[in-house]
C-alpha positions as CSV (number, residue, x, y, z in Angstrom):
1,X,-32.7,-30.5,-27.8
2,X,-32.1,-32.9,-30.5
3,X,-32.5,-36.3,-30.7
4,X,-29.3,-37.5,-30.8
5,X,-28.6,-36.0,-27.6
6,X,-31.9,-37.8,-25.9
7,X,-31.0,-41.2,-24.2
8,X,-34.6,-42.8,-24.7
9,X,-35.6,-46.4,-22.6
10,X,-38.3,-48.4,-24.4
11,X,-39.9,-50.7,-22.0
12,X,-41.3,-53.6,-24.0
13,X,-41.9,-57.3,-23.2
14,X,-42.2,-58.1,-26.6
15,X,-39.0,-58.1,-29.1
16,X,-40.9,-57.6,-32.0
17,X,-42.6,-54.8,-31.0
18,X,-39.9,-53.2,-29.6
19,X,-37.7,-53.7,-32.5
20,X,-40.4,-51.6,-34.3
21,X,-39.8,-48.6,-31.7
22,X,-36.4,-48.5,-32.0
23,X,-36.1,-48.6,-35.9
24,X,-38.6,-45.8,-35.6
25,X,-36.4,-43.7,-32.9
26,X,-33.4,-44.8,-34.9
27,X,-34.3,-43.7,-38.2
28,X,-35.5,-39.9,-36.1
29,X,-32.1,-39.6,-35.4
30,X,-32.4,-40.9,-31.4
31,X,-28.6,-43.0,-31.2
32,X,-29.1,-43.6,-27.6
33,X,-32.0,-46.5,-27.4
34,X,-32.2,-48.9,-24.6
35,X,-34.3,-51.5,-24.3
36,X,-35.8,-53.7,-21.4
37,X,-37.7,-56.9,-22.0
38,X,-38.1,-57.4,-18.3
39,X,-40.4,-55.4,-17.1
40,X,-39.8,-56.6,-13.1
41,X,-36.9,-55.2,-13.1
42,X,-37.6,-51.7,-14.8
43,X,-37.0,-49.9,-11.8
44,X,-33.1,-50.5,-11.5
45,X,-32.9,-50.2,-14.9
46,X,-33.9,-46.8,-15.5
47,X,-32.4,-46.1,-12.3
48,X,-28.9,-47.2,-14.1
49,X,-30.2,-45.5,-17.4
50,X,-31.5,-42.3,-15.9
51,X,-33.6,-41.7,-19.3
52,X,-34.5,-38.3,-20.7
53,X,-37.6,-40.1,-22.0
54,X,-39.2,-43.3,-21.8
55,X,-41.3,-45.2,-24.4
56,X,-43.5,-48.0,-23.3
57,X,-45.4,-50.7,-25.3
58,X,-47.8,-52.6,-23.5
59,X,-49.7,-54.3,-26.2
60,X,-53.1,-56.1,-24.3
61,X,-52.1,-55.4,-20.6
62,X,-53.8,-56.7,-17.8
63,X,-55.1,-53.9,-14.5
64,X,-52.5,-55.3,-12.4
65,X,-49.5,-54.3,-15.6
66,X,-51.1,-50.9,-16.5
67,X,-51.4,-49.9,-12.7
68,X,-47.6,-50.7,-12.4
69,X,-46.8,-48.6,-15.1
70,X,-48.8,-45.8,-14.0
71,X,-47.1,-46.1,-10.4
72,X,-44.0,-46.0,-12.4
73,X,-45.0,-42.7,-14.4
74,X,-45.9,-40.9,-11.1
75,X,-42.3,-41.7,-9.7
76,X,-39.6,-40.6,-12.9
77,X,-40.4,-37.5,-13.7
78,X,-39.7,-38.0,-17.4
79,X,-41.6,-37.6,-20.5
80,X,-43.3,-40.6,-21.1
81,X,-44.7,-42.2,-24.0
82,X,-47.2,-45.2,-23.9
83,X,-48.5,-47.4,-26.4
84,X,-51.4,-49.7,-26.1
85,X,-53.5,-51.9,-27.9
86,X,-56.9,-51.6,-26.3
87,X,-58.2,-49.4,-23.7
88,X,-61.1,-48.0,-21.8
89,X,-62.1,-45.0,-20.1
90,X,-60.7,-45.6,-16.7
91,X,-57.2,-46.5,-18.4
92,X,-56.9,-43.5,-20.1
93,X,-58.0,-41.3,-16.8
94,X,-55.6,-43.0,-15.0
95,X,-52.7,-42.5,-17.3
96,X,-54.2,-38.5,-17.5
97,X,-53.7,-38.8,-13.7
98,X,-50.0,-40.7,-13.5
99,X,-48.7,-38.1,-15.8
100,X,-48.2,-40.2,-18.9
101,X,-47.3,-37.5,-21.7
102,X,-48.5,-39.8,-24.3
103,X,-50.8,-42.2,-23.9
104,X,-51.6,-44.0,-27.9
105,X,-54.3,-46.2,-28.5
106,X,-53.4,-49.1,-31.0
107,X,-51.5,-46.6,-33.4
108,X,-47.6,-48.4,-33.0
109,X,-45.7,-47.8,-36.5
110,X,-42.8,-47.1,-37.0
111,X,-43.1,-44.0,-38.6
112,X,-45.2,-42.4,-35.7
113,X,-42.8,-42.8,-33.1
114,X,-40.8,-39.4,-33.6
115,X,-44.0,-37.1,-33.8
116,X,-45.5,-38.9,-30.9
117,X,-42.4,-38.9,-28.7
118,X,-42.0,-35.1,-29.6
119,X,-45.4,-34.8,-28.5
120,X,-44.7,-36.4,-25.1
121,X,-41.6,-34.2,-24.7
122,X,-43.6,-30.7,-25.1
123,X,-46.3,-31.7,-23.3
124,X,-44.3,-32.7,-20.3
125,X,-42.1,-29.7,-20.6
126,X,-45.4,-27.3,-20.2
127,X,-47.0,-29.6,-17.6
128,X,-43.3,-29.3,-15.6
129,X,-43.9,-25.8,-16.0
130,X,-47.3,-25.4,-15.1
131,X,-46.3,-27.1,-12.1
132,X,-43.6,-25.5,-11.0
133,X,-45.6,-22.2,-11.6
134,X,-48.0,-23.3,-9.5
135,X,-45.5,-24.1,-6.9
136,X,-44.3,-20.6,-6.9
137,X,-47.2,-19.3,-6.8
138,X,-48.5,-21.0,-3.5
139,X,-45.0,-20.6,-1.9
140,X,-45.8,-16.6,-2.9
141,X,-49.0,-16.7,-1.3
142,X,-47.9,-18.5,2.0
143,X,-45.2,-15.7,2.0
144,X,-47.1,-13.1,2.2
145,X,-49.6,-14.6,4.3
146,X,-46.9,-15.1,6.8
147,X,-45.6,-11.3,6.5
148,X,-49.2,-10.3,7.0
149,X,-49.1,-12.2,10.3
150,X,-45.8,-11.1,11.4
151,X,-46.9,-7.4,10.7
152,X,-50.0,-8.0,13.0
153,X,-48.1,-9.3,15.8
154,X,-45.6,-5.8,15.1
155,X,-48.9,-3.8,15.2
156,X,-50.6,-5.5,17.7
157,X,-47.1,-5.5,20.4
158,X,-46.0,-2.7,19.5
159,X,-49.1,-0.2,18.8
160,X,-48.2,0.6,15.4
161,X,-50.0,1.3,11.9
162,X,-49.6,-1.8,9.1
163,X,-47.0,0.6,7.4
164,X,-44.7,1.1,10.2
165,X,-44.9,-2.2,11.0
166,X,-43.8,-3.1,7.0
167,X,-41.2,-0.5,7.6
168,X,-39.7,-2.0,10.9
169,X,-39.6,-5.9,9.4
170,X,-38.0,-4.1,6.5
171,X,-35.4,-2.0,8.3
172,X,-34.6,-5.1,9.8
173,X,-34.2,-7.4,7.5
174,X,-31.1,-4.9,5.4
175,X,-29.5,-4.3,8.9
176,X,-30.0,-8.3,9.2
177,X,-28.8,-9.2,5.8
178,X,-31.9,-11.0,5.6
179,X,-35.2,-11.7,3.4
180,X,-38.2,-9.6,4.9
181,X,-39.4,-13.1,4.8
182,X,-37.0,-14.7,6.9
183,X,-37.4,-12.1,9.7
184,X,-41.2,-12.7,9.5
185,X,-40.3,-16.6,9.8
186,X,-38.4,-15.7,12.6
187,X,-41.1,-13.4,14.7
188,X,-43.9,-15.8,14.0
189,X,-42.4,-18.3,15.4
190,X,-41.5,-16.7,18.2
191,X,-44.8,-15.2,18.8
192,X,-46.4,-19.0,18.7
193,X,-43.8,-19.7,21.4
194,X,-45.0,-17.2,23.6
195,X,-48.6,-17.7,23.1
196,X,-49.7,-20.3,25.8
């Protein structure tokens, strides 16, 4: 994707500051800047926005601003880029662990901003995918635990090997129009309504 068709939101209390972010951005080619001052009302306003990334500059923040930020990062679901001043172990763990896809320790110029911001966007491209990965992967796994289930409950009613009881889910679910995994769904839960 290229910059200019990346709508970016710089959160920044200071003007200054974020003048420097958005010359930066501007001069990598990004044409669709916003910027917020008010950080109280950042919510709404990448609610109206809806971002494909979002840049903020917190210069010196206090626990209470960094921990809003971070509640923030855990709810948008965006690349995010965050630049500080200072910070310590526990800030940078807990930006690790709101998903923050950049986190930059006093290192705000203006000719950083594009490499940092790609940075942000590739890393939380592959963590997206990682995740979502992972989400198939245990939705796979509870799959065929269920089927296993469903098979024993075939074998076990019915007096039947493992195979034959594949088979007979199978059978049914193409005369069904079904997943194999639906019919399973469907006989497990049936099977937990008979058990007392």
């Amino acid at each position: 994707m290229s910059p200019s068709s990346l709508s970016v939101l710089v959160i920044d209390e200071n003007t200054v500051r974020a003048a420097i972010i958005e010359a930066g951005l501007r001069e990598a080619g990004y044409e669709r800047v916003t910027l917020v001052h008010d950080v109280s009302a950042v919510a709404r306003r990448i609610e109206e926005v809806a971002p494909d990334v979002i840049v903020i500059d917190l210069g010196n923040p206090n626990r209470d601003m960094l921990e809003s930020m971070f509640n923030l990062s855990r709810a948008v679901k965006r690349p995010i880029a965050m630049f500080v001043d200072r910070s310590d172990r526990a800030s940078i763990e807990a930006a690790i662990e709101a998903g923050v896809s950049a986190y930059v320790v006093d290192g705000l110029r203006q000719e950083r901003v594009k490499p940092i911001l790609d940075m942000a966007i590739s890393r939380f491209n592959a963590y997206s995918r990682m995740a979502r990965e992972l989400e198939e992967a245990r939705n796979a796994l509870e799959e065929r635990k269920l089927i296993e289930r469903a098979k024993g409950i075939l074998m076990r009613s019915k007096g039947i090997t493992e195979e034959e009881a594949y088979a007979l889910l199978r059978r049914t679910a193409m005369n069904q129009n079904r997943k194999i995994i639906e019919i399973a769904r469907s006989l497990a839960l049936a099977a937990g309504l008979l058990d007392p």
